[in-house]
Structure formats: C-alpha cells, structure tokens
C-alpha positions as a Markdown table, in Angstrom:
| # | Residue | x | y | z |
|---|---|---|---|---|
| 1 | Unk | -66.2 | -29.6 | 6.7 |
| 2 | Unk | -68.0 | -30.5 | 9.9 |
| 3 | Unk | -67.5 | -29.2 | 13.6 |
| 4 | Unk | -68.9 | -31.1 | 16.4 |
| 5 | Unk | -68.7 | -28.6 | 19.7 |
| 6 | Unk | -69.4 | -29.7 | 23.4 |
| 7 | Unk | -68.4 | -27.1 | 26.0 |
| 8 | Unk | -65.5 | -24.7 | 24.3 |
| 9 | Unk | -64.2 | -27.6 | 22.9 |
| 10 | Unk | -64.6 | -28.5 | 19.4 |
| 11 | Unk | -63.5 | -31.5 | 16.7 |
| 12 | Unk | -63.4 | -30.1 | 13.2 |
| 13 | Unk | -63.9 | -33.1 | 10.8 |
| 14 | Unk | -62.6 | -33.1 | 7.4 |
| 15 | Unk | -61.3 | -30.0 | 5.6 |
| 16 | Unk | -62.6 | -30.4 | 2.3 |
| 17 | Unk | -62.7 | -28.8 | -1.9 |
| 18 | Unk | -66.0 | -28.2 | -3.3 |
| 19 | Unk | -65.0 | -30.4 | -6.4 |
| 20 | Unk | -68.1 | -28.6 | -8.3 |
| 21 | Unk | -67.5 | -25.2 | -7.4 |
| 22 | Unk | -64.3 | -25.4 | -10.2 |
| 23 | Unk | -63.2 | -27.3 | -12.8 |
| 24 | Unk | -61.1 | -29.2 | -10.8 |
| 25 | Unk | -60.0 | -32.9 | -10.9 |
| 26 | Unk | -56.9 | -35.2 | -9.4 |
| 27 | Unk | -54.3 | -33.2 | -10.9 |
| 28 | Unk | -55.5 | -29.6 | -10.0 |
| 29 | Unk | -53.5 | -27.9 | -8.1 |
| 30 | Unk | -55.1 | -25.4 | -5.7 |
| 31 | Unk | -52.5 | -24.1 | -4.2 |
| 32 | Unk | -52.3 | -21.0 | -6.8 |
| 33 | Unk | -55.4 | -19.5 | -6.1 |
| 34 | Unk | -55.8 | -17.0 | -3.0 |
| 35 | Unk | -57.9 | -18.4 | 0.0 |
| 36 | Unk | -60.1 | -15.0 | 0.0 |
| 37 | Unk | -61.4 | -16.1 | -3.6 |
| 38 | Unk | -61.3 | -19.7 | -3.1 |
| 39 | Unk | -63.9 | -19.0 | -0.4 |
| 40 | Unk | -65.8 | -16.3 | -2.1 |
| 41 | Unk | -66.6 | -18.8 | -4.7 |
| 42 | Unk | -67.6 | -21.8 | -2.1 |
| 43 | Unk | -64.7 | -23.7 | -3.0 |
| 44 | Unk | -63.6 | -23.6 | 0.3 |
| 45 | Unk | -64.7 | -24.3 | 4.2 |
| 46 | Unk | -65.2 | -20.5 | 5.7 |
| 47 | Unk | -64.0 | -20.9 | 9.4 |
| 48 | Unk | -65.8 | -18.8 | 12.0 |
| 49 | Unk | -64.4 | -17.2 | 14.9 |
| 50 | Unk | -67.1 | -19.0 | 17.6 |
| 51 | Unk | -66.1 | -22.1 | 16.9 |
| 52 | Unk | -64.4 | -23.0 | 20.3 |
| 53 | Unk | -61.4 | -24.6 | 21.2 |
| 54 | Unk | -60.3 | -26.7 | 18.3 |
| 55 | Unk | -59.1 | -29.6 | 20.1 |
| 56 | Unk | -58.3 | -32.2 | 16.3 |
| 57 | Unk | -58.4 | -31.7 | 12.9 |
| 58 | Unk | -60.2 | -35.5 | 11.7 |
| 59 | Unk | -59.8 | -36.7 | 8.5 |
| 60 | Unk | -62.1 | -39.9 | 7.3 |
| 61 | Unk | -59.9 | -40.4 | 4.3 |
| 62 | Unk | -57.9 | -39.3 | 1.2 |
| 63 | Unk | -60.2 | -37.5 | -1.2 |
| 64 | Unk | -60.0 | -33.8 | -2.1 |
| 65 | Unk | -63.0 | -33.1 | -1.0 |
| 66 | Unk | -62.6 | -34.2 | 2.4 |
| 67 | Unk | -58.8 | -33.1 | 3.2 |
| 68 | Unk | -58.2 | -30.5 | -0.4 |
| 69 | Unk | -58.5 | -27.5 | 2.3 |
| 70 | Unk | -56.0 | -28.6 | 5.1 |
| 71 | Unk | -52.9 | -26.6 | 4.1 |
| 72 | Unk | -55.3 | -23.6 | 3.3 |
| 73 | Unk | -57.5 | -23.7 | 6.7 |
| 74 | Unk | -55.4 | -26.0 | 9.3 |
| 75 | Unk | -52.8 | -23.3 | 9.7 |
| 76 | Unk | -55.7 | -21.6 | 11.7 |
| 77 | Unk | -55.7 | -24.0 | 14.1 |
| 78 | Unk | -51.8 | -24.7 | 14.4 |
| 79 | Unk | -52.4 | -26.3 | 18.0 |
| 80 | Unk | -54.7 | -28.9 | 16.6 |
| 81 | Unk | -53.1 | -32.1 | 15.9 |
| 82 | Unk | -53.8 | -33.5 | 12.2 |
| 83 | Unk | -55.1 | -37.0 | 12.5 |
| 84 | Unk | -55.9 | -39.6 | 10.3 |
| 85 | Unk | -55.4 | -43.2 | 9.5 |
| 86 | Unk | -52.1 | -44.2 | 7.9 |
| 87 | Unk | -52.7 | -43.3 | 4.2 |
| 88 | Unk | -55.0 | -40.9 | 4.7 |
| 89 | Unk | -51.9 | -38.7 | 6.7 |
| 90 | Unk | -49.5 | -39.6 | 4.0 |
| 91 | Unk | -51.9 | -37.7 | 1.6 |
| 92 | Unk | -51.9 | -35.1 | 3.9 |
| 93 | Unk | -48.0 | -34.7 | 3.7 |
| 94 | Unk | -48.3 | -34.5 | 0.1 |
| 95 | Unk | -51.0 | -31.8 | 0.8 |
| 96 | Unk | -49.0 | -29.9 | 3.1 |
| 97 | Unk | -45.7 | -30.3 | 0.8 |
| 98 | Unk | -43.1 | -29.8 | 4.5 |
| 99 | Unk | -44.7 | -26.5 | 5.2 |
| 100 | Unk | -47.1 | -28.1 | 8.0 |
| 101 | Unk | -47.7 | -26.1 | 11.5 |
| 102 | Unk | -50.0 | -28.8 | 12.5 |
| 103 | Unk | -48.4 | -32.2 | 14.6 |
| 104 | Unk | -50.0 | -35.2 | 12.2 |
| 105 | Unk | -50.9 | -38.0 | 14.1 |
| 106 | Unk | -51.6 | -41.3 | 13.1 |
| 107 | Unk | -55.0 | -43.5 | 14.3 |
| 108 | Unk | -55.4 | -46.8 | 13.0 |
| 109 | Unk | -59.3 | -48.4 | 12.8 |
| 110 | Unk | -60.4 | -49.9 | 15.7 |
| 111 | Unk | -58.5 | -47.4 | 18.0 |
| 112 | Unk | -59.7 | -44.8 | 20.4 |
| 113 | Unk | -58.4 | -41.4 | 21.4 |
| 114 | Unk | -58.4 | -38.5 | 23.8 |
| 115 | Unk | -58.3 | -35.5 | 22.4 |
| 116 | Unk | -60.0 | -33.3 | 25.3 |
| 117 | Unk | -60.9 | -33.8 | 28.7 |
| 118 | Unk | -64.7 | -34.9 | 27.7 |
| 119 | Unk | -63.8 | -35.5 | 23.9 |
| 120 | Unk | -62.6 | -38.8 | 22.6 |
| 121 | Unk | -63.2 | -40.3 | 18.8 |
| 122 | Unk | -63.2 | -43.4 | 17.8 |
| 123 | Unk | -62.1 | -44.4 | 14.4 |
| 124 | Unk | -63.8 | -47.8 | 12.6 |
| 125 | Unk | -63.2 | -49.6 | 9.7 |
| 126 | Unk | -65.5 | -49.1 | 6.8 |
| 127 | Unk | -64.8 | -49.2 | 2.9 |
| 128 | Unk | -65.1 | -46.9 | 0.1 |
| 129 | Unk | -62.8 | -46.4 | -3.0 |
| 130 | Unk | -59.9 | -45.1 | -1.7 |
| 131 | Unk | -57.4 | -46.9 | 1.0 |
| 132 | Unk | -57.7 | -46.8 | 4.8 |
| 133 | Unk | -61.1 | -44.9 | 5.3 |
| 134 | Unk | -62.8 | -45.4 | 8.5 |
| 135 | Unk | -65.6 | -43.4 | 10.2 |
| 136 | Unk | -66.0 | -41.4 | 12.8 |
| 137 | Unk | -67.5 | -41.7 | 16.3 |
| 138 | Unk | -67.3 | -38.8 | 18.4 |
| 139 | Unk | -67.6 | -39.2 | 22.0 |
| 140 | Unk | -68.9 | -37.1 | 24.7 |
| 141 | Unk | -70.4 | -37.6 | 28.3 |
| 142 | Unk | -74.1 | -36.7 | 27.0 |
| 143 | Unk | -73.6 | -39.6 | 24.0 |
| 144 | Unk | -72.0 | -40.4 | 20.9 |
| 145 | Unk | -72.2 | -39.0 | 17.5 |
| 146 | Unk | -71.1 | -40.9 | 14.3 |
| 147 | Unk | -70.1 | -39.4 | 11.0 |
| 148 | Unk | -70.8 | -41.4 | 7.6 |
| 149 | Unk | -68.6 | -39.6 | 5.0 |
| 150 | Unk | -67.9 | -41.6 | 2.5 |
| 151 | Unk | -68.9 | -45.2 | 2.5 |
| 152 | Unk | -70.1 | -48.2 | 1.2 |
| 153 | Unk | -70.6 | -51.8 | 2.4 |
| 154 | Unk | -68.5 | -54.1 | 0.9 |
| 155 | Unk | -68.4 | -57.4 | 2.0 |
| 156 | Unk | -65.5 | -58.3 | -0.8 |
| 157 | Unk | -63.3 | -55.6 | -1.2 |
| 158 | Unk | -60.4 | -55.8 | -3.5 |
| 159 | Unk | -58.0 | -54.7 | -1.0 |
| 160 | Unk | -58.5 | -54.5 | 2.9 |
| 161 | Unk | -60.8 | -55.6 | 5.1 |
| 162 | Unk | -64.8 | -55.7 | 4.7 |
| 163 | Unk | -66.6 | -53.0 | 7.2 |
| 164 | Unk | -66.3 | -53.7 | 10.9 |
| 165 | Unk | -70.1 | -54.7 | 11.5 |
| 166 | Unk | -69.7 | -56.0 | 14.6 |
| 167 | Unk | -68.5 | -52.7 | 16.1 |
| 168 | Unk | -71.4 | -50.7 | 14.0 |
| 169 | Unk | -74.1 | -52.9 | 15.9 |
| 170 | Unk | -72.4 | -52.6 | 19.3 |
| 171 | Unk | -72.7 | -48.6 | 18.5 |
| 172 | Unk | -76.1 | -49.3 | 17.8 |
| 173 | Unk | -77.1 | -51.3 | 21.2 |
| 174 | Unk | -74.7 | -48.5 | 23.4 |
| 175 | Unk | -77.3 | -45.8 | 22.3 |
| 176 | Unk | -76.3 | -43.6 | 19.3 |
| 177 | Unk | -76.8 | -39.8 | 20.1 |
| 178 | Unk | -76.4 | -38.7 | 16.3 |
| 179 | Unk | -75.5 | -39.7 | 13.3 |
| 180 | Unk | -74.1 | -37.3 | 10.7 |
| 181 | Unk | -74.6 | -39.3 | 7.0 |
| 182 | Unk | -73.5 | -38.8 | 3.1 |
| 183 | Unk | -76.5 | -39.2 | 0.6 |
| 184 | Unk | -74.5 | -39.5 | -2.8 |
| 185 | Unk | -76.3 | -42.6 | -3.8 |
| 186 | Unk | -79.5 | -42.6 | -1.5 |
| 187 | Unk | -81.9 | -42.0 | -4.8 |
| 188 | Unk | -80.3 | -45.3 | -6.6 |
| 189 | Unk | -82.0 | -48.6 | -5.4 |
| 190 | Unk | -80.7 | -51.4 | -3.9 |
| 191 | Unk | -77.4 | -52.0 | -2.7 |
| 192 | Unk | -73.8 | -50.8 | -4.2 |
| 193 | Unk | -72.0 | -53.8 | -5.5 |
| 194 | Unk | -68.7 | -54.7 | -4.4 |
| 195 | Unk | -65.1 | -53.7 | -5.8 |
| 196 | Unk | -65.3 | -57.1 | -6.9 |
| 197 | Unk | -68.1 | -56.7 | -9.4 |
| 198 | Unk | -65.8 | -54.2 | -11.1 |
| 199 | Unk | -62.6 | -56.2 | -11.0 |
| 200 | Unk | -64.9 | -59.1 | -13.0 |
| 201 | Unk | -66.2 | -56.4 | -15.5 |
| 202 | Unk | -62.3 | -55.6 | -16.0 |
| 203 | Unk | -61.3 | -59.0 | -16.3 |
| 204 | Unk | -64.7 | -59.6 | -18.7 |
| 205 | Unk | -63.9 | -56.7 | -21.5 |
| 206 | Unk | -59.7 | -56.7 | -21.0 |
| 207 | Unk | -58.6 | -60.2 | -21.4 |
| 208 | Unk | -60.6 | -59.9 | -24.7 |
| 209 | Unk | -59.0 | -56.8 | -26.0 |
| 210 | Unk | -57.2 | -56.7 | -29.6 |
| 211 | Unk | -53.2 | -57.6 | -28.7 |
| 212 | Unk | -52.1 | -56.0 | -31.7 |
| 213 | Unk | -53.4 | -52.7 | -31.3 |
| 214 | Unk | -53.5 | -49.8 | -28.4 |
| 215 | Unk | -55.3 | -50.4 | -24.7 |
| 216 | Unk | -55.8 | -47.3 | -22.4 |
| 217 | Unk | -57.5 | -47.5 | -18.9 |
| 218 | Unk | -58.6 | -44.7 | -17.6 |
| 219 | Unk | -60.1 | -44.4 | -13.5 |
| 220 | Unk | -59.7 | -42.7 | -10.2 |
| 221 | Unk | -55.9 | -42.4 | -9.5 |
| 222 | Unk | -56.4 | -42.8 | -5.6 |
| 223 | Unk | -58.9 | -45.7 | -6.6 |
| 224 | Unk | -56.3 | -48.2 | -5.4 |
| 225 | Unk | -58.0 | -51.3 | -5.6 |
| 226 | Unk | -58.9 | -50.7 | -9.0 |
| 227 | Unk | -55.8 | -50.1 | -10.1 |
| 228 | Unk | -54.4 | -53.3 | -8.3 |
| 229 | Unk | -57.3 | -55.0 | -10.6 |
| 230 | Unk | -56.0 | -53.3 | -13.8 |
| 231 | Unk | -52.4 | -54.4 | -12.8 |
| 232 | Unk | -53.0 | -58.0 | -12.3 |
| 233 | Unk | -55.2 | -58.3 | -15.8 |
| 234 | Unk | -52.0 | -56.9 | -17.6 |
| 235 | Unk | -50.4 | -59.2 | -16.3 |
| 236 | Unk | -52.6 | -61.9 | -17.6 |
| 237 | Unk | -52.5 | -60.1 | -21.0 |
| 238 | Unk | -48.6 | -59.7 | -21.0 |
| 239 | Unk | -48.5 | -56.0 | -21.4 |
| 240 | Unk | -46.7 | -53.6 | -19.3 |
| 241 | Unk | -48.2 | -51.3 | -17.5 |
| 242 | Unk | -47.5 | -47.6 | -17.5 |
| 243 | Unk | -49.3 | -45.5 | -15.0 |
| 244 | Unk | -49.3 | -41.7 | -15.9 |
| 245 | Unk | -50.2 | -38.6 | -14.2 |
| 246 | Unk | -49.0 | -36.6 | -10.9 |
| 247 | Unk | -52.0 | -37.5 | -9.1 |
| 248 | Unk | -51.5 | -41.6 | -10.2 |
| 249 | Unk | -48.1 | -41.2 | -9.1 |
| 250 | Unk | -48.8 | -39.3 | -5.8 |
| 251 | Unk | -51.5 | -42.0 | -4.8 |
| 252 | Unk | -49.7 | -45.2 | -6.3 |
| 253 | Unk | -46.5 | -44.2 | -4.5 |
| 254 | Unk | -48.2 | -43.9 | -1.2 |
| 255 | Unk | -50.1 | -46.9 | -1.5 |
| 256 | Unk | -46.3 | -48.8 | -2.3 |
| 257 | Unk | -45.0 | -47.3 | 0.6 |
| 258 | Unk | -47.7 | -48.0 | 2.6 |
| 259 | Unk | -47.7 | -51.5 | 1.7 |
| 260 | Unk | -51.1 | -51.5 | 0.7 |
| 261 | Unk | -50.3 | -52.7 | -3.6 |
| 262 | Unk | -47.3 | -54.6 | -4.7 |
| 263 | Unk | -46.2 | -52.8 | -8.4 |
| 264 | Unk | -45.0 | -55.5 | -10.5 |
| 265 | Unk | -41.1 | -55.3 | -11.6 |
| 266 | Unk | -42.4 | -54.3 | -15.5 |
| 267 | Unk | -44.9 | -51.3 | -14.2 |
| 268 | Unk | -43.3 | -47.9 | -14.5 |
| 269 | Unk | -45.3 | -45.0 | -12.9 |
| 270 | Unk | -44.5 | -41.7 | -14.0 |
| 271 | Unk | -45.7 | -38.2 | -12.9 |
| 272 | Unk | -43.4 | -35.6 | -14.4 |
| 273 | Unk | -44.1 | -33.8 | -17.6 |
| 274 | Unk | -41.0 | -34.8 | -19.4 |
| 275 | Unk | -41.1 | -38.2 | -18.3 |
| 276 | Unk | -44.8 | -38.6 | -19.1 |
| 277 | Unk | -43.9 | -37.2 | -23.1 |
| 278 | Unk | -41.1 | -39.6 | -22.9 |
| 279 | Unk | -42.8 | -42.6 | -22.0 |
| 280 | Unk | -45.7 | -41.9 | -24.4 |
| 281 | Unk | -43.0 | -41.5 | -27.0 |
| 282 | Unk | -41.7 | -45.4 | -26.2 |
| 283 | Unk | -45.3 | -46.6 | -26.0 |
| 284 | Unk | -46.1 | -45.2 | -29.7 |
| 285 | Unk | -43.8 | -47.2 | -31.1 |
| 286 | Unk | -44.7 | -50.7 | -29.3 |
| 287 | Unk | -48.7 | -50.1 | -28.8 |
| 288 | Unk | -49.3 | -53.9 | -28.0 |
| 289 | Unk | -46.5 | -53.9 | -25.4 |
| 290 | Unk | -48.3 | -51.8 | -23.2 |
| 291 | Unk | -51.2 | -50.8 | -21.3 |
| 292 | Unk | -51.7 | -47.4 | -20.5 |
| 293 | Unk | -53.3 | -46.6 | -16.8 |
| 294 | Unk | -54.3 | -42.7 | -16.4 |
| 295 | Unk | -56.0 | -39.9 | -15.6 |
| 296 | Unk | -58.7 | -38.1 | -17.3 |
| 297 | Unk | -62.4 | -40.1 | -17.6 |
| 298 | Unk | -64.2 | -37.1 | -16.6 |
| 299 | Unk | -62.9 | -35.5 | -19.9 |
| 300 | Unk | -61.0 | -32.6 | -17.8 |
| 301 | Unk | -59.3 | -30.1 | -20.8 |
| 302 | Unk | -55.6 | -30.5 | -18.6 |
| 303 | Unk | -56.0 | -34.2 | -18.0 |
| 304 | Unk | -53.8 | -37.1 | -19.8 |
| 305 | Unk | -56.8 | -39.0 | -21.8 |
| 306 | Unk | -57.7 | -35.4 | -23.7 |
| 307 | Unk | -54.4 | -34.4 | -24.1 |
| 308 | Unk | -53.7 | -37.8 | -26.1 |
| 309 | Unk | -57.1 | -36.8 | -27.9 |
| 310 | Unk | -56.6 | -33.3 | -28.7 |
| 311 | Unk | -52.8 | -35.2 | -30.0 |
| 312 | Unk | -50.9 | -33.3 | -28.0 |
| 313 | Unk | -47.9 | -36.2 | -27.7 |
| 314 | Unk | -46.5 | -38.3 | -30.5 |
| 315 | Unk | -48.7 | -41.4 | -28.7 |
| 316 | Unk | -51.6 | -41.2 | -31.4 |
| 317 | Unk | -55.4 | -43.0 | -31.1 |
| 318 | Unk | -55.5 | -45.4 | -34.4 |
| 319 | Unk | -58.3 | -46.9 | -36.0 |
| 320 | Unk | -58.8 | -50.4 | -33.7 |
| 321 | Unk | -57.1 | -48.8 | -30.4 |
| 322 | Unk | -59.2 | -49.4 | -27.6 |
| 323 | Unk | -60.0 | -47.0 | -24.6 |
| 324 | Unk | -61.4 | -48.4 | -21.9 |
| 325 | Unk | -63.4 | -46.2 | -18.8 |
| 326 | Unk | -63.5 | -47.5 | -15.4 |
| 327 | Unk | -65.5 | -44.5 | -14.2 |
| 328 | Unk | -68.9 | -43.3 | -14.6 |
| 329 | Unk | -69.2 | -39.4 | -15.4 |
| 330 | Unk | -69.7 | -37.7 | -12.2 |
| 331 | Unk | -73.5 | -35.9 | -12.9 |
| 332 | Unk | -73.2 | -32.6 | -13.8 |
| 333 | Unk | -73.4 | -30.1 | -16.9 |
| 334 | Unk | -69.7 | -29.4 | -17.1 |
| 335 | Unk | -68.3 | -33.0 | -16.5 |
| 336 | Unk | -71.2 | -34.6 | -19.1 |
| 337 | Unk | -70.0 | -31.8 | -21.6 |
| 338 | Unk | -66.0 | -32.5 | -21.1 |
| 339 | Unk | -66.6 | -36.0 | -21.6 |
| 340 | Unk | -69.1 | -35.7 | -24.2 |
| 341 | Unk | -66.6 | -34.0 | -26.1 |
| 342 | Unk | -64.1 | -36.3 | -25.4 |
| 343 | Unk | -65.7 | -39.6 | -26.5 |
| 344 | Unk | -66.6 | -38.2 | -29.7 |
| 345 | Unk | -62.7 | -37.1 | -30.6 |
| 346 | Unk | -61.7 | -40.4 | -29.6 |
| 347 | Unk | -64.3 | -41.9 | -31.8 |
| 348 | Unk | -63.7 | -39.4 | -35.1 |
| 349 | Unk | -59.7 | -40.9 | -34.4 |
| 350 | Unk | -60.9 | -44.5 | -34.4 |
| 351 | Unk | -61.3 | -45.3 | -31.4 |
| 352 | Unk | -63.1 | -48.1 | -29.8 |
| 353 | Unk | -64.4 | -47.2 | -26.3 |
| 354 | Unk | -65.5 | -49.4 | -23.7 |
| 355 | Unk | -67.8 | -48.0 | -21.0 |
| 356 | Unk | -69.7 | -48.9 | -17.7 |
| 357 | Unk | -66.9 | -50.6 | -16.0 |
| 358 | Unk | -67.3 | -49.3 | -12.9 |
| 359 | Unk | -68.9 | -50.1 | -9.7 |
| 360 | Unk | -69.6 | -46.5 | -7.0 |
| 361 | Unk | -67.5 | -46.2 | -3.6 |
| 362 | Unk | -70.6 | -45.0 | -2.3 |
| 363 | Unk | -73.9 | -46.6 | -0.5 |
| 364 | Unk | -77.1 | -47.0 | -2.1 |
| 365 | Unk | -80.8 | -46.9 | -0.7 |
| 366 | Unk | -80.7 | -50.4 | 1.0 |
| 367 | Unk | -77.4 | -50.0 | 2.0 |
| 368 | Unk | -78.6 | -46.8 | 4.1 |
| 369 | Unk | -81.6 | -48.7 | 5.2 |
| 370 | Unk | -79.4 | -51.9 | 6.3 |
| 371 | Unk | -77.0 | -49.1 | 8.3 |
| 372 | Unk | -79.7 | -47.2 | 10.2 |
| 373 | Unk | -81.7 | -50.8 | 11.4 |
| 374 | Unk | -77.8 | -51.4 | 13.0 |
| 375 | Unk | -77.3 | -47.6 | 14.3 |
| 376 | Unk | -80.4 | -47.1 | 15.5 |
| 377 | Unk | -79.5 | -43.4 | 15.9 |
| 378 | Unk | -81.8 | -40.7 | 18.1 |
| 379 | Unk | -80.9 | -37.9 | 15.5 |
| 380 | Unk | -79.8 | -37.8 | 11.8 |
| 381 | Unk | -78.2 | -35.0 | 10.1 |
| 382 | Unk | -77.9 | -36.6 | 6.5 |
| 383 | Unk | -75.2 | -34.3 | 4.0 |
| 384 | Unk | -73.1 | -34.8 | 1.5 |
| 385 | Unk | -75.7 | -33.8 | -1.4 |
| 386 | Unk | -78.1 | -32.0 | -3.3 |
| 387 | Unk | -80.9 | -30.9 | -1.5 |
| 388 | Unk | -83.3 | -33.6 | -3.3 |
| 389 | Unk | -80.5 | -35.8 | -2.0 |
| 390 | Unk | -81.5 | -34.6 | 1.7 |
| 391 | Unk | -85.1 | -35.0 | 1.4 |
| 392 | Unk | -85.1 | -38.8 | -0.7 |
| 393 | Unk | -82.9 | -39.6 | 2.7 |
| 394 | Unk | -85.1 | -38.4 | 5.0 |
| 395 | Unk | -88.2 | -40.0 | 3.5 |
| 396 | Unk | -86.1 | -43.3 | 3.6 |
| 397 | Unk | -85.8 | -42.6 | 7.2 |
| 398 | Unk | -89.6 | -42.0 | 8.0 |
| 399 | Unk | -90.4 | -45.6 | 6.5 |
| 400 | Unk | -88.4 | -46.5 | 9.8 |
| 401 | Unk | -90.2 | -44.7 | 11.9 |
| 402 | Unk | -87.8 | -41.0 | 12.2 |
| 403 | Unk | -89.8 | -38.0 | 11.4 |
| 404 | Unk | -89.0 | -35.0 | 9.4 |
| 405 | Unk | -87.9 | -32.0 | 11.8 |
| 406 | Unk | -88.4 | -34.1 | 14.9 |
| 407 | Unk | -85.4 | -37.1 | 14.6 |
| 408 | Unk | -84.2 | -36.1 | 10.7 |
| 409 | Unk | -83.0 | -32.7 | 10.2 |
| 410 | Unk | -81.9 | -30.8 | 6.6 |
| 411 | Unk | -79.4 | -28.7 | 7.3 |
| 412 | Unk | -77.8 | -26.5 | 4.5 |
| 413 | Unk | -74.0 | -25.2 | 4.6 |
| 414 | Unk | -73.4 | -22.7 | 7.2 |
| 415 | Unk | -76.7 | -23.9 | 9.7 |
| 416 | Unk | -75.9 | -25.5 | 13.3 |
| 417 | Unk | -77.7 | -27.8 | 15.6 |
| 418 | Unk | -77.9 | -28.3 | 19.3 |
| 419 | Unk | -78.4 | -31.7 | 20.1 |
C-alpha cells in the first residue's frame, strides 16, 4: 500500500496481503483472522492517523497483494470511493462479499479523473498476468507522479491490448515528477517474453500428451490469458475441460461476465466442495475425456493438485498420467519445500511432470531500462522487493545517469518522502 499526499489531501493506492507473511495462496481465505493480528504479523497495511484527507482508494489490478486488504482497511476511509478498472472492481465485489461502505467506481485505461480539487489520476493501459491492469499517474499542480505495480511489456498479449506506449512517452516529454516502480524481476536479464511464448510452450508439450491416460494443468487462477491458452489446446486435443477451485471459479466467472474469455459449451467450472469431489468422481472414471485445470503449483497443503496427491478424492495419479505446471515456484523456503514435496508424491504415484511452462507477468532488467529512457522521471522510488531487489534497481538506474540518494531513493515499509 502506497499513499501519495499533497496538501491534506491524500490518494491511497492499492490495499494489499503480504503473500509471504503466511502461507497463503488463491483460495485462502483471510477473512477469519482478526485485523489486530493480521497486522501484528505484517500481513497487513497499518493505516496511520496523519495521513490526510483520503480523497480515493486506487487499485492497479486484481491480485491479493494489491487489493487482499480492502474489506479489512477501506472501511476506514468509508468516504473514499473504491476505484478501479472494470475487472479489477468486480474482484473487489468478491472481496467485499455485499458488506462494502465504500462507493466503487469504475475507470477504464485511457481515462482521467478528479478526485480533489488539485488531485486528478490518470489510469493507462499496461499488461501483466491478470486482466485489465493499468498504471497509475497521479496528478498534482507541482507535477506528476507514476506508479509501476505490477507490469510487464508485452507487445503480444494473449488477451487485451499491448501497453499504451504512446501515452508512456508523452508522460515522459510532459516532465515526470516521480515514479514509484516494482523490482520483482530487475536481477533477471533481458526482457520478459510475452504471454505468447507461454501459450507456444503449452501448445509444444500438450498437443503431444498421452490421450489414453490423465492430463492436469495446473497455473494462476486469475492468470486469464493462460487459461484461455489451456482452453483452446483442449480443444485441439478433444478433451473437456474442467476448471476446479473457488479461486478458478471466482476469477473465470468474472472474466465470462466481463467478456474478457469465451468458455466453450463442454467446459464446466466448479468451485464448491461437493461439486469439486463430484466432478473428480466423473473424471476418474473417463481420464482421457478430460483435462483437469486447477489450483495448487505452489504445492500449498489446502490446494486441489496436493489434495489429489495426498489421494484425498477417488481421482487417483496412475503410472503414465501427466501433470503439467504452468507456473514457476514463487522463491522462497516455504513454497520450494511445499512443492518439493509435492513433485516427489506425484512422482512415487507415477506421475509424469512437465515443468517450465511458464513465462513471468513481471518486467525484467531491459524492460526497466527500455521504461525509464521513455519516463525520463526526476525521482525514483523503486518497491515491490527484497532489499537486494532495491539496490540491483538503483544501480540499473545510475548507468543512466540517476544517483543513489540524490534522484533514486530505498525506501523501506513504513518511511516517507517529500518530493
């Protein structure tokens, strides 16, 4: 979470989970812990009381950990209007589940709003790996400020639009006051291929799978465009697909309403318990009719995938059943021990896994380097990351000429500047 002041008034800007803090995944639900220990344990935003006038809540996109918070922390600020582009705020509903104070509002890319008599932000169309993200400019009469959380720059996404470069160098030649910038992938070299590198990787290791025996997928349930990939290679292979987990069904049955994916008439997407068990019962019967889409490539002990591993349904892994993981492990002890573990079940069952077919929502080092030659920003805040995250971005930034405490500056949680 991110609050930009000028005057009294203030713009908080996402309302994220610290998804490391807990063992915590798509289907988690937060909701039953108390916000005192949810905080105590940095899971959580704290709010403090000098933060202004909250004029907006902003939300750059779907993902816990930029909007897991809002029906713990918006309630604070119940004259702020919730806005977001058009998925993004039908994640939010979900979120809220009807017991909203806040007014949600609805911004599309490209559009410009007032929220305060010297406040106005700006949202702009950018991709990542989850529907309708944008980022954020903030404008004020001293300059503007953009905010970078989460991106990448993909020129052939599988679904919407590549990023609006035209508008990013016109921000650039206006005069950029800040920019506030994620550093997920900073360390990794050269640039983040596109959604389409991963549909091809899909295509590549599915359409040569074994039609007589199992096929599981397993990905990001609000990675839309990948599941739109998975979805058009079953259809090429003639299996059904069947998309399990509440969070697959929570972010597949937005992006249906939405408009944003087109199920085919043989997919069946359930979230429920019972209907999960029953439709894991049908599929262990007919293996080879279906493909199974779900949750669980981190290795997470409540999601589907281990579940099916540990044999908790009647759907068993057979000798010659193939899983297939459309998502890298996310780096840390926990998540490389979970999946570890679950890798080698799968394997002492039969199993044959398939691994690497994947490409990252997020920018790498040229990426970064391509995006600050177009911003040209006076300041950089750069976040989202370790602190050898913060530093490998600043040095990035002194080979273009931005110094270290001067023009960059490594803020830690909790620490303000004064532009």
């Amino acid at each position: 979470m991110t609050v930009v002041k000028y005057g009294d008034d203030a713009i908080v800007i996402d309302m994220g989970i610290r998804l490391d803090r807990v063992l915590i995944h798509e289907d988690t639900d937060i909701s039953k812990l108390p916000p005192e220990e949810l905080a105590s344990r940095g899971i959580i935003p704290s709010v403090q009381d000098d933060f202004g006038e909250v004029k907006a809540i902003v939300l750059t996109h779907g993902h816990l950990d930029h909007l897991g918070a809002v029906s713990i922390l918006a309630k604070k600020f119940p004259m702020a209007p919730i806005i977001g582009t058009p998925y993004t705020i039908e994640v939010v509903k979900q979120e809220l589940r009807g017991k909203r104070k806040n007014p949600l509002y609805v911004l599309e890319a490209g559009e410009v709003l007032q929220v305060a008599p010297k406040l106005s932000i700006e949202f702009v169309r950018i991709t990542h790996s989850i529907p309708d993200t944008v980022f954020l400019v903030v404008h004020t009469p001293e300059g503007s400020l953009a905010y970078f959380n989460d991106f990448k720059l993909d020129d052939t996404p599988v679904i919407g639009e590549k990023p609006d470069y035209q508008r990013i160098r016109e921000l650039g030649k206006e005069g950029l006051k800040a920019l506030i910038i994620e550093t997920t992938r900073v360390a990794n070299d050269g640039r983040t291929p596109s959604e389409l590198v991963a549909r091809t990787l899909l295509e590549d290791t599915l359409l040569k799978s074994n039609p007589e025996r199992g096929l599981i997928v397993t990905t990001f349930s609000s990675h839309i465009a990948r599941i739109k990939s998975i979805l058009d290679i079953a259809e090429k292979l003639g299996r059904e697909p069947l998309l399990l987990g509440r969070s697959m069904e929570k972010y597949v049955s937005i992006a249906e309403r939405k408009g944003i994916i087109s199920l085919p008439k043989e997919a069946h997407v359930y979230g429920g318990r019972d209907a999960i068990k029953k439709a894991l019962k049908r599929a262990a019967k007919d293996k080879q009719r279906y493909i199974l889409i779900i949750t669980g490539h981190q290795g997470e002990h409540d999601a589907l995938l281990t579940k099916i591993a540990n044999q908790k349904f009647e759907f068993r892994i057979e000798a010659g059943d193939e899983v297939v993981f459309s998502a890298d492990v996310i780096p840390n002890p926990i998540n490389v021990a979970q999946r570890y573990s679950l890798e080698t079940k799968l394997k002492m069952q039969g199993a044959r896994l398939f691994k690497g077919l994947h490409v990252s929502g997020h920018a790498s080092r040229e990426d970064h380097y391509d995006l600050l030659k177009m911003l040209q920003p006076e300041k950089i805040i750069p976040t989202h990351g370790t602190l050898d995250m913060l530093a490998i971005y600043a040095e990035l930034a002194e080979t273009l000429g931005y110094a270290i405490n001067r023009e960059v500056f490594l803020l830690r949680n909790g620490q303000r500047m004064e532009v």
